[in-house]
N, CA, C and O atoms as a printed pandas DataFrame, in Angstrom:
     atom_number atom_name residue_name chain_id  residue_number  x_coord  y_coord  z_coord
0              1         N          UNK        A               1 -165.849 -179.416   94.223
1              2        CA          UNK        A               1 -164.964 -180.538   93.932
2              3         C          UNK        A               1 -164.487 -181.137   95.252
3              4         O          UNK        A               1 -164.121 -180.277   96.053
4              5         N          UNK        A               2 -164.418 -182.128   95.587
5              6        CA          UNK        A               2 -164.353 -182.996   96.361
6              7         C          UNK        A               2 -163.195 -184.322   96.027
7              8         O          UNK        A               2 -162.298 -184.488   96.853
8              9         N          UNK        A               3 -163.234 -184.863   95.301
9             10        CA          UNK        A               3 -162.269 -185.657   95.129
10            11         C          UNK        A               3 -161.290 -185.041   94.108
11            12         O          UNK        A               3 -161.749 -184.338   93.208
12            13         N          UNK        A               4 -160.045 -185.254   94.195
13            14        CA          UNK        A               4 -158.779 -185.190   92.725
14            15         C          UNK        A               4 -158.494 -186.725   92.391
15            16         O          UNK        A               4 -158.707 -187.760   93.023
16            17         N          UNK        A               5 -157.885 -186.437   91.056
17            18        CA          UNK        A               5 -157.377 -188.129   90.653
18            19         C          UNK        A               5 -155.517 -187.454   90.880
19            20         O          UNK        A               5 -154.897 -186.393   90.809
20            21         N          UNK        A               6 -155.359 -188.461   91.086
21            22        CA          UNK        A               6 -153.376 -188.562   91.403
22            23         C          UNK        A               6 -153.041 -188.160   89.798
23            24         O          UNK        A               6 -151.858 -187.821   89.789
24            25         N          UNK        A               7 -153.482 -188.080   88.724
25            26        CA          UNK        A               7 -153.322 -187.543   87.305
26            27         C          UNK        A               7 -153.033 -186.095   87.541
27            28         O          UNK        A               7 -152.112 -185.519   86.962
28            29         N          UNK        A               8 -153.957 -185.421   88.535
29            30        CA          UNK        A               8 -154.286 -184.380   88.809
30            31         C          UNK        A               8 -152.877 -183.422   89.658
31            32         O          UNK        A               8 -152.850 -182.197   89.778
32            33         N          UNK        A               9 -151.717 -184.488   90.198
33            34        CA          UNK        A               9 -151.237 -184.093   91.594
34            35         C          UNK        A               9 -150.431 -183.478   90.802
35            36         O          UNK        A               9 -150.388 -182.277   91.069
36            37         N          UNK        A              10 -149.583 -183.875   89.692
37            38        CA          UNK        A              10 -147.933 -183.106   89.028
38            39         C          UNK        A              10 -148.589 -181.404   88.922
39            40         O          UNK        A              10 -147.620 -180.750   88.536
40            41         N          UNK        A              11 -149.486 -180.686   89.053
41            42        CA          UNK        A              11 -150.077 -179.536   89.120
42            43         C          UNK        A              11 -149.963 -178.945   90.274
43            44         O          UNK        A              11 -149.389 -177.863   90.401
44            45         N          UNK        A              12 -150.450 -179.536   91.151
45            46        CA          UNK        A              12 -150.956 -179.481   92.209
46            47         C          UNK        A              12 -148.971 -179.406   93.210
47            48         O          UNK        A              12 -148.480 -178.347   93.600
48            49         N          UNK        A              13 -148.523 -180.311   93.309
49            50        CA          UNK        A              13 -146.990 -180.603   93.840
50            51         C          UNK        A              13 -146.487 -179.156   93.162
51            52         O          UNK        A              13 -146.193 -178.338   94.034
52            53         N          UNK        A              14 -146.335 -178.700   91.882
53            54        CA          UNK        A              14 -145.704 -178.223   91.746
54            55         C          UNK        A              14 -146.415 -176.548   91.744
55            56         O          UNK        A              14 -146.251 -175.775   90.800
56            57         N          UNK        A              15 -147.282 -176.179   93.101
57            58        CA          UNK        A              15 -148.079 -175.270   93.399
58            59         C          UNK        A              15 -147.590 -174.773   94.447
59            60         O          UNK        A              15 -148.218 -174.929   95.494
60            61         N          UNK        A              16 -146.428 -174.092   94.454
61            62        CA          UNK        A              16 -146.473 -173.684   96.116
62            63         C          UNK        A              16 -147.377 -173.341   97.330
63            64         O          UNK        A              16 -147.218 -173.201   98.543
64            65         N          UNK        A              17 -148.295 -173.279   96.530
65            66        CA          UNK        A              17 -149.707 -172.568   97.692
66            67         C          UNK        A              17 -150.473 -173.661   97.969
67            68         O          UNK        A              17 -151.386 -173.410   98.756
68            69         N          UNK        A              18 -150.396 -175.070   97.494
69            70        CA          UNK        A              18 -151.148 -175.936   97.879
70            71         C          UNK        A              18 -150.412 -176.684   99.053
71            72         O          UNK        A              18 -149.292 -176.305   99.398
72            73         N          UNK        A              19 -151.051 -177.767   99.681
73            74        CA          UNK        A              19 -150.399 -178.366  100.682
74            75         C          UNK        A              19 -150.855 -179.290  100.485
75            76         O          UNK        A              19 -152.075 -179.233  100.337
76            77         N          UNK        A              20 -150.160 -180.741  100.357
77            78        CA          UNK        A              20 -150.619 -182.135  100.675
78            79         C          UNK        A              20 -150.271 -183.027  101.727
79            80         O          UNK        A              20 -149.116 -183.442  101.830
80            81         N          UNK        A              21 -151.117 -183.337  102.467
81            82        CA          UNK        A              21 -150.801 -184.054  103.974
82            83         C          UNK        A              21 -151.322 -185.155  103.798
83            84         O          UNK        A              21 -152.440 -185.404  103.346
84            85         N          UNK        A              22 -149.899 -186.388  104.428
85            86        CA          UNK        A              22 -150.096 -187.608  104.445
86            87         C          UNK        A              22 -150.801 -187.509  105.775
87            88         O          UNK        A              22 -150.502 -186.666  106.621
88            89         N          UNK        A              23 -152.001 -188.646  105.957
89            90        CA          UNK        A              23 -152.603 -189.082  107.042
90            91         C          UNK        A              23 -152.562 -189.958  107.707
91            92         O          UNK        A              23 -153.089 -190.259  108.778
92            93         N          UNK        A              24 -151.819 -190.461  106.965
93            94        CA          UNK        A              24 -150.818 -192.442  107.459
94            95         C          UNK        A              24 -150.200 -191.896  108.649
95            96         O          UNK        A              24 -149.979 -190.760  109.069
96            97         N          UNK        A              25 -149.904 -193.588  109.232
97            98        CA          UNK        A              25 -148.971 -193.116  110.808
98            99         C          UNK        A              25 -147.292 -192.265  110.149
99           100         O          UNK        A              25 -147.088 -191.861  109.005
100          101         N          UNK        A              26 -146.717 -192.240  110.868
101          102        CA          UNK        A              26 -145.370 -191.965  110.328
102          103         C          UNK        A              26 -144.215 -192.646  110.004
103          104         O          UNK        A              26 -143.269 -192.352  109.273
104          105         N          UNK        A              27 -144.509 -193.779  110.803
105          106        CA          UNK        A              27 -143.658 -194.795  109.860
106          107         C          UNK        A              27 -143.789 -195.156  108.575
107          108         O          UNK        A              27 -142.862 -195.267  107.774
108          109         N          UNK        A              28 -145.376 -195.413  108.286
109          110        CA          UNK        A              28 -145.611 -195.585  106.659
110          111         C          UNK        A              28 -144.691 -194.583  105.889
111          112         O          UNK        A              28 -143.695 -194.763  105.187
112          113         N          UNK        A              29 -145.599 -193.098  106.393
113          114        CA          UNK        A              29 -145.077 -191.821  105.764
114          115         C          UNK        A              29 -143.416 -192.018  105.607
115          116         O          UNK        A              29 -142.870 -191.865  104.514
116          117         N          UNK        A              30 -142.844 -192.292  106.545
117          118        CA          UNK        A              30 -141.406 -192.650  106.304
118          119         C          UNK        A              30 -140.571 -193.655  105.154
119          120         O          UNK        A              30 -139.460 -193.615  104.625
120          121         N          UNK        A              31 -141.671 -194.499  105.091
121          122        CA          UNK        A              31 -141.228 -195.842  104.043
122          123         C          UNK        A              31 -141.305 -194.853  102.463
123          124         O          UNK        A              31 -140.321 -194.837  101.724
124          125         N          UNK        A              32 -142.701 -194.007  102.075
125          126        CA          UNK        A              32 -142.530 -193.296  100.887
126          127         C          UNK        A              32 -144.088 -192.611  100.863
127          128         O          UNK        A              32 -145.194 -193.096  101.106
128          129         N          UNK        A              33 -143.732 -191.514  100.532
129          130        CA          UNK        A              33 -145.349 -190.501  100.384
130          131         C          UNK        A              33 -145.301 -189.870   98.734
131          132         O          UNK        A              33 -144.676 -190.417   97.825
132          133         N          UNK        A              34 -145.793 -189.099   98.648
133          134        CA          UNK        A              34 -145.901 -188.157   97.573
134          135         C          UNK        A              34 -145.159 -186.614   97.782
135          136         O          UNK        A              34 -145.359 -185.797   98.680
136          137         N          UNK        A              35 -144.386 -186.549   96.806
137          138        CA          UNK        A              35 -143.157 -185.336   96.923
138          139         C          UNK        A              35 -144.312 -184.065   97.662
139          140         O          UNK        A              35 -145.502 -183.920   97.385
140          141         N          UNK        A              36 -143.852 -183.625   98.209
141          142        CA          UNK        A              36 -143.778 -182.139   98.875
142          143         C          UNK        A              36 -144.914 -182.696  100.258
143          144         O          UNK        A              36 -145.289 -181.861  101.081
144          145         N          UNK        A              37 -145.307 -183.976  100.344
145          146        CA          UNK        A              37 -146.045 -183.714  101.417
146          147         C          UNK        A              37 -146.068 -183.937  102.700
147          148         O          UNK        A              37 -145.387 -184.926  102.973
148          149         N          UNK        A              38 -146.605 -183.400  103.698
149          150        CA          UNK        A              38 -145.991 -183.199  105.048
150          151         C          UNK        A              38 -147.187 -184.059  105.777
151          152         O          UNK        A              38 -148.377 -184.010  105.466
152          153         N          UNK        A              39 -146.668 -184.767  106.699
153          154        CA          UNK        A              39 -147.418 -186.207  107.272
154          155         C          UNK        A              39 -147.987 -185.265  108.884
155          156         O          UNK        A              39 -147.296 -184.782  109.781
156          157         N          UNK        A              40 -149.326 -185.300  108.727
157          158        CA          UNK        A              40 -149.746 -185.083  110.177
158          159         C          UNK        A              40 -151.101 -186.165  110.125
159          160         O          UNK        A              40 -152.204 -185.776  109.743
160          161         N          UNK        A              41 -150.845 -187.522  110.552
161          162        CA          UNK        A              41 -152.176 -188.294  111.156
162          163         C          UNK        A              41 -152.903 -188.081  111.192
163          164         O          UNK        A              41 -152.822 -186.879  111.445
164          165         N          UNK        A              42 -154.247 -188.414  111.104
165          166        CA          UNK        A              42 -155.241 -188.383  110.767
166          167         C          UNK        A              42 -156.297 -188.541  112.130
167          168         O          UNK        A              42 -157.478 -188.198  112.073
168          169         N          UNK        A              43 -155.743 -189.039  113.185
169          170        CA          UNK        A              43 -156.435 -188.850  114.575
170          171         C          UNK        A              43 -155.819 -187.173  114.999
171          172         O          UNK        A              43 -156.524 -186.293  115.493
172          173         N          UNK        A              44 -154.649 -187.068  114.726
173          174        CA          UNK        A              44 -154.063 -185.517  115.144
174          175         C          UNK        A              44 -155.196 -184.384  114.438
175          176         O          UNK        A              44 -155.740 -183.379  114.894
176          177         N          UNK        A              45 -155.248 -184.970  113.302
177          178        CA          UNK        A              45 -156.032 -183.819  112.201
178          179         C          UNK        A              45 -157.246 -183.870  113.043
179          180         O          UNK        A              45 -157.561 -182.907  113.741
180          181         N          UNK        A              46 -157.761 -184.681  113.013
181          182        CA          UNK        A              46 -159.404 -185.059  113.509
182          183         C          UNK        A              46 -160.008 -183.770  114.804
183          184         O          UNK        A              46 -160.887 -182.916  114.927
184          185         N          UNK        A              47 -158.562 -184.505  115.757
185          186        CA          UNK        A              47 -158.857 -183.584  117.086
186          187         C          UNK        A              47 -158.680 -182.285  117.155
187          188         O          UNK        A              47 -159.621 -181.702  117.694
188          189         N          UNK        A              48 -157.508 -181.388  116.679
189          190        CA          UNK        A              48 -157.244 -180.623  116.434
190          191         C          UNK        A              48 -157.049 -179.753  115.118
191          192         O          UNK        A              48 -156.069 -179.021  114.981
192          193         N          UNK        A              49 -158.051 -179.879  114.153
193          194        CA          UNK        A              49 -157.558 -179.493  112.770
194          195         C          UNK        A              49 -156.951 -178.128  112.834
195          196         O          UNK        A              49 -156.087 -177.949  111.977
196          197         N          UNK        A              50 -157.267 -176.757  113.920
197          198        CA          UNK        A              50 -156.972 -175.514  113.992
198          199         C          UNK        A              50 -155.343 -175.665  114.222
199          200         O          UNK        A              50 -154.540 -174.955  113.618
200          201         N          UNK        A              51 -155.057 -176.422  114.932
201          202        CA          UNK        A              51 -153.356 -176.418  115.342
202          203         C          UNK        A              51 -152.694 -177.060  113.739
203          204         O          UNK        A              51 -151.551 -177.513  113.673
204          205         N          UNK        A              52 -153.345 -177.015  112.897
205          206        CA          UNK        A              52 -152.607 -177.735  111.629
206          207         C          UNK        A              52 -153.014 -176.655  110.135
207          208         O          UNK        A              52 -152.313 -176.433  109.148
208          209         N          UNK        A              53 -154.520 -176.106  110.501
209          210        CA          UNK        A              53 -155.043 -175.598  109.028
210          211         C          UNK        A              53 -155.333 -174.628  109.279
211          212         O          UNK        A              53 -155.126 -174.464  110.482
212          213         N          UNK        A              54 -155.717 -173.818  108.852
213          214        CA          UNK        A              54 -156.354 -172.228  108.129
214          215         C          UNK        A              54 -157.375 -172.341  107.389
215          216         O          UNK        A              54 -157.716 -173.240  106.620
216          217         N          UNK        A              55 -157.877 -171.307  107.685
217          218        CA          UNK        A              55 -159.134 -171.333  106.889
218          219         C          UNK        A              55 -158.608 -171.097  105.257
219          220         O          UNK        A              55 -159.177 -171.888  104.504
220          221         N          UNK        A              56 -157.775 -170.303  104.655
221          222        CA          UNK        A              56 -157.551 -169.731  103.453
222          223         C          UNK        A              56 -156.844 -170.350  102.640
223          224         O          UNK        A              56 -156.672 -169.941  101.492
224          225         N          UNK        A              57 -156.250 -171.585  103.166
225          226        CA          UNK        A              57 -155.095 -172.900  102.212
226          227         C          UNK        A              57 -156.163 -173.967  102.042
227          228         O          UNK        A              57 -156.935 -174.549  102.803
228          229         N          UNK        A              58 -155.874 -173.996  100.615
229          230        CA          UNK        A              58 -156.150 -175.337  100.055
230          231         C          UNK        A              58 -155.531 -176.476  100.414
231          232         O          UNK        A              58 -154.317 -176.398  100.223
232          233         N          UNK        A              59 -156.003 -177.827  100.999
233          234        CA          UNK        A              59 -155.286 -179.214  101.181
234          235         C          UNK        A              59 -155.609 -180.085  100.541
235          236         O          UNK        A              59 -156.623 -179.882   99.872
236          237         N          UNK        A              60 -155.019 -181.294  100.433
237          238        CA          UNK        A              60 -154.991 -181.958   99.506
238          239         C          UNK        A              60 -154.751 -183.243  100.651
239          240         O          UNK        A              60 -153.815 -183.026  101.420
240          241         N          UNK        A              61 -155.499 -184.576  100.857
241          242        CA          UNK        A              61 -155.393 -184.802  101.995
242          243         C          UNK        A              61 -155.045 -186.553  101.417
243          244         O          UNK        A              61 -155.388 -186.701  100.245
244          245         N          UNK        A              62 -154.561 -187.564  101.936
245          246        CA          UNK        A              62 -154.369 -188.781  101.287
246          247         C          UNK        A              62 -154.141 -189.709  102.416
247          248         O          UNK        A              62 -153.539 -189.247  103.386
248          249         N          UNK        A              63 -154.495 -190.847  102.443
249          250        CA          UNK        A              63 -153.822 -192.132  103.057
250          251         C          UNK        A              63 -153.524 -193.316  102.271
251          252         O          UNK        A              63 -152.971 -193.238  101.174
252          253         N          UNK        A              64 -153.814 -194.213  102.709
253          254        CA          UNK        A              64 -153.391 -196.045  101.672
254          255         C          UNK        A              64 -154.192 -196.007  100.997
255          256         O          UNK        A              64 -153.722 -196.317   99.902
256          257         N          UNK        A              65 -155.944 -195.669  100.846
257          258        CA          UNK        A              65 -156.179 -196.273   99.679
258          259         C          UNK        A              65 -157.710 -195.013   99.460
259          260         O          UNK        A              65 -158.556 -195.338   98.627
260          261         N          UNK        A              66 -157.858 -194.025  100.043
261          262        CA          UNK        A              66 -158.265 -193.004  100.055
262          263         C          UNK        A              66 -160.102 -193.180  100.890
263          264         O          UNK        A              66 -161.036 -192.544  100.403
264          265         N          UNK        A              67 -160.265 -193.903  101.851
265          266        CA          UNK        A              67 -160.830 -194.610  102.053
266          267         C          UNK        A              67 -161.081 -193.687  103.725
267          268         O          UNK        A              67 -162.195 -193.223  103.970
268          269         N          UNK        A              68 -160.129 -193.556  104.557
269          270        CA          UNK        A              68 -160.029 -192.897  105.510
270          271         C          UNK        A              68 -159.790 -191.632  104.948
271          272         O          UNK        A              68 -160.693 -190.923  105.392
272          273         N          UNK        A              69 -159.128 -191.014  104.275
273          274        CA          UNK        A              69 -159.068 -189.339  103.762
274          275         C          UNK        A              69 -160.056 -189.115  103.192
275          276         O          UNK        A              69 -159.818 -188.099  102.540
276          277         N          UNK        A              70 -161.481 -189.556  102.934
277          278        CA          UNK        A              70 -162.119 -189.099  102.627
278          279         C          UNK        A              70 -163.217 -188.233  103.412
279          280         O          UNK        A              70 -163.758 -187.133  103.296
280          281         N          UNK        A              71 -163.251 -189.423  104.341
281          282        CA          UNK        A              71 -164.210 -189.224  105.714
282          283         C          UNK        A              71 -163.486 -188.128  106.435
283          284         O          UNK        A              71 -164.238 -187.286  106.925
284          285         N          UNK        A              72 -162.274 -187.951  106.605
285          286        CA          UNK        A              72 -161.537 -186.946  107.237
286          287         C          UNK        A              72 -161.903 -185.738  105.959
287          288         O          UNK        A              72 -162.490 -184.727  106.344
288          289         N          UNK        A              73 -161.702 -185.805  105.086
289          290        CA          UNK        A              73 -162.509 -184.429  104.081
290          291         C          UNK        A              73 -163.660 -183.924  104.412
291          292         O          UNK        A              73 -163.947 -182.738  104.571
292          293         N          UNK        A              74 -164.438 -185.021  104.531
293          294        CA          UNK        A              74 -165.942 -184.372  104.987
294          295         C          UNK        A              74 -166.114 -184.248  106.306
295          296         O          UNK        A              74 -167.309 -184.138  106.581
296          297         N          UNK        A              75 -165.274 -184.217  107.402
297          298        CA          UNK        A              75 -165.793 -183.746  108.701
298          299         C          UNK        A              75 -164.794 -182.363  108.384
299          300         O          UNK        A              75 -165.294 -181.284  108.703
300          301         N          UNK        A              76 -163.483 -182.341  107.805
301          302        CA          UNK        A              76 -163.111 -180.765  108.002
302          303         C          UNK        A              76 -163.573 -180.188  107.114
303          304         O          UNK        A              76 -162.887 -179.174  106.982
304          305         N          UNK        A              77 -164.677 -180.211  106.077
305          306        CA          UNK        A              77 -165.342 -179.407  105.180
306          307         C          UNK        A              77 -166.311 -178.741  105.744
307          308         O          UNK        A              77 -166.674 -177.582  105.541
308          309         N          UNK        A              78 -166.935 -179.963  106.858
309          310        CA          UNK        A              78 -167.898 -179.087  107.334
310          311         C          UNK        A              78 -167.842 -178.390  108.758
311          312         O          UNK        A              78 -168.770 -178.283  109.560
312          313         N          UNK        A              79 -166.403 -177.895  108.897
313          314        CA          UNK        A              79 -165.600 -177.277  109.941
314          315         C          UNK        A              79 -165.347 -176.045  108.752
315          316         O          UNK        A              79 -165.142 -174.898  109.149
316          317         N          UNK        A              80 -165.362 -176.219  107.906
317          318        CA          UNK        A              80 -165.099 -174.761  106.844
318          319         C          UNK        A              80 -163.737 -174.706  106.156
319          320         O          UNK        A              80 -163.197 -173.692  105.716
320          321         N          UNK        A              81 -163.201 -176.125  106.128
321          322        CA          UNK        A              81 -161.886 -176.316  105.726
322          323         C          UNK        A              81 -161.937 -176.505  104.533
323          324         O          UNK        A              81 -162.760 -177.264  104.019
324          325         N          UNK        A              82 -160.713 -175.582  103.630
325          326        CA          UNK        A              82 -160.729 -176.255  102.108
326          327         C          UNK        A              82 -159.986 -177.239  101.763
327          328         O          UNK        A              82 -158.837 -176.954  101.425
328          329         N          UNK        A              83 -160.441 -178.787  101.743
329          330        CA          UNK        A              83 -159.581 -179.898  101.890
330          331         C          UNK        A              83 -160.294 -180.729  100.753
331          332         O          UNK        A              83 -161.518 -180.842  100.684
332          333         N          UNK        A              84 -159.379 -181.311   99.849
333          334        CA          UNK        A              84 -160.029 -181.878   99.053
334          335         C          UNK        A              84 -158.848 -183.635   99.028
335          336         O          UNK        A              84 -157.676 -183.803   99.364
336          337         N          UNK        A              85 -159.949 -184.655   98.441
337          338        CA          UNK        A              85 -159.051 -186.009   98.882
338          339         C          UNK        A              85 -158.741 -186.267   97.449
339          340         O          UNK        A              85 -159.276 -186.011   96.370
340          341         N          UNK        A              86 -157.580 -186.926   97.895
341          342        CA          UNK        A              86 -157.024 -187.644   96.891
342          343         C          UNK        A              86 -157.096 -189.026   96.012
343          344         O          UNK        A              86 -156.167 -189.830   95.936
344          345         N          UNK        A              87 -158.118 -189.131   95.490
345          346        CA          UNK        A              87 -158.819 -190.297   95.032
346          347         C          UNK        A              87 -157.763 -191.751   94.656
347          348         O          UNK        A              87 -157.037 -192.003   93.695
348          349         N          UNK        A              88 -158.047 -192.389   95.726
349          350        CA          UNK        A              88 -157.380 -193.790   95.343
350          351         C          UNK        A              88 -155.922 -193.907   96.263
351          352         O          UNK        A              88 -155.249 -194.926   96.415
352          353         N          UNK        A              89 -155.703 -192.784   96.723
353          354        CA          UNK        A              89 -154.142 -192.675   97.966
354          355         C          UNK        A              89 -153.206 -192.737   97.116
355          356         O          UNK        A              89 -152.939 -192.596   95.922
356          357         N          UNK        A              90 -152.583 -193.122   98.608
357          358        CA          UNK        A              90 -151.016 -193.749   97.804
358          359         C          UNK        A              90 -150.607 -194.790   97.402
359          360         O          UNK        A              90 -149.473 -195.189   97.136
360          361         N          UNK        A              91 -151.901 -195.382   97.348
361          362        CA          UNK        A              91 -151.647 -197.158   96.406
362          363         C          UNK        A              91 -151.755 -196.381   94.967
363          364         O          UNK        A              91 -150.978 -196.566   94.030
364          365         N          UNK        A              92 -152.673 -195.633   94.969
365          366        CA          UNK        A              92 -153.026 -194.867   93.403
366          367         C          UNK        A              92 -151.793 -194.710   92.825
367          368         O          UNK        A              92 -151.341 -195.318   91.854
368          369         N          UNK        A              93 -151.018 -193.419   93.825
369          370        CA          UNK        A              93 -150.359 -192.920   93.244
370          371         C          UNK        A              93 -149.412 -193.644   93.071
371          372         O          UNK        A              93 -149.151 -193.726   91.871
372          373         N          UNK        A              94 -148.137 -194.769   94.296
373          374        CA          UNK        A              94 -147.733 -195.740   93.493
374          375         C          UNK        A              94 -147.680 -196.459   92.252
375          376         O          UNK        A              94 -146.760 -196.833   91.525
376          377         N          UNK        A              95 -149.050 -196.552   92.216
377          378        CA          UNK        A              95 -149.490 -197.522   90.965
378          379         C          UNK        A              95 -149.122 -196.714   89.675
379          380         O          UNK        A              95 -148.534 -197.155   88.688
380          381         N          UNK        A              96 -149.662 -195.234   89.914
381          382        CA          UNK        A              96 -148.702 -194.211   88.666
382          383         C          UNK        A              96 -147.639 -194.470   88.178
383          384         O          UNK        A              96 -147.411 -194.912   87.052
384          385         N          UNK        A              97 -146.708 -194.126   89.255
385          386        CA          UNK        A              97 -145.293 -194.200   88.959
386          387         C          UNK        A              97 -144.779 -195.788   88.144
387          388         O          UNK        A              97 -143.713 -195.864   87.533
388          389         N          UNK        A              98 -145.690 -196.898   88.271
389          390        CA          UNK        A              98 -145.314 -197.961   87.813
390          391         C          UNK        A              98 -145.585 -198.147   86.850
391          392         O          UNK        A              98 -145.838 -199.295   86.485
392          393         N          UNK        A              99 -145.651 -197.038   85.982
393          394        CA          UNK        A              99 -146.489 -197.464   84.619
394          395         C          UNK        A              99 -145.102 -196.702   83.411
395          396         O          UNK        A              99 -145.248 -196.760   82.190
């Protein structure tokens, strides 16, 4: 599995063992993310994924429109990372809450 749908996240948020990282700069991340998740950039992730992940945690990885978190999924997958994207971002998930 490779992609989740934001249908998928109220499971997932309320998982203590999972982790979801915004990949947006931090100002975005500041304006509004998805509850429990912790913002480390997506050039930070890139260069250094060891100073951020483990091999044994599941991530859950997102930006604006899931477009850049994806491509960042598949280079730390094939670093041996268990990172899976969040289909559609945080326009998606916005768009949830508006319904």
């Amino acid at each position: 599995m490779k992609d989740i749908s934001v249908t998928d996240l109220d499971a997932i948020i309320q998982d203590t063992n999972s982790k979801i990282i915004d990949l947006r700069d931090n100002y975005i991340y500041q304006l509004g993310t998805i509850p429990t998740a912790i913002n480390i950039p997506s050039n930070f992730l890139m260069t250094m994924p060891e100073e951020y992940l483990d091999h044994s945690t599941h991530y859950y990885l997102f930006c604006d429109y899931g477009v850049k978190s994806s491509k960042v999924v598949r280079y730390l997958r094939e670093r041996g990372y268990h990172v899976y994207n969040i289909n559609g971002g945080y326009h998606e998930y916005s768009n949830k809450l508006s319904f």
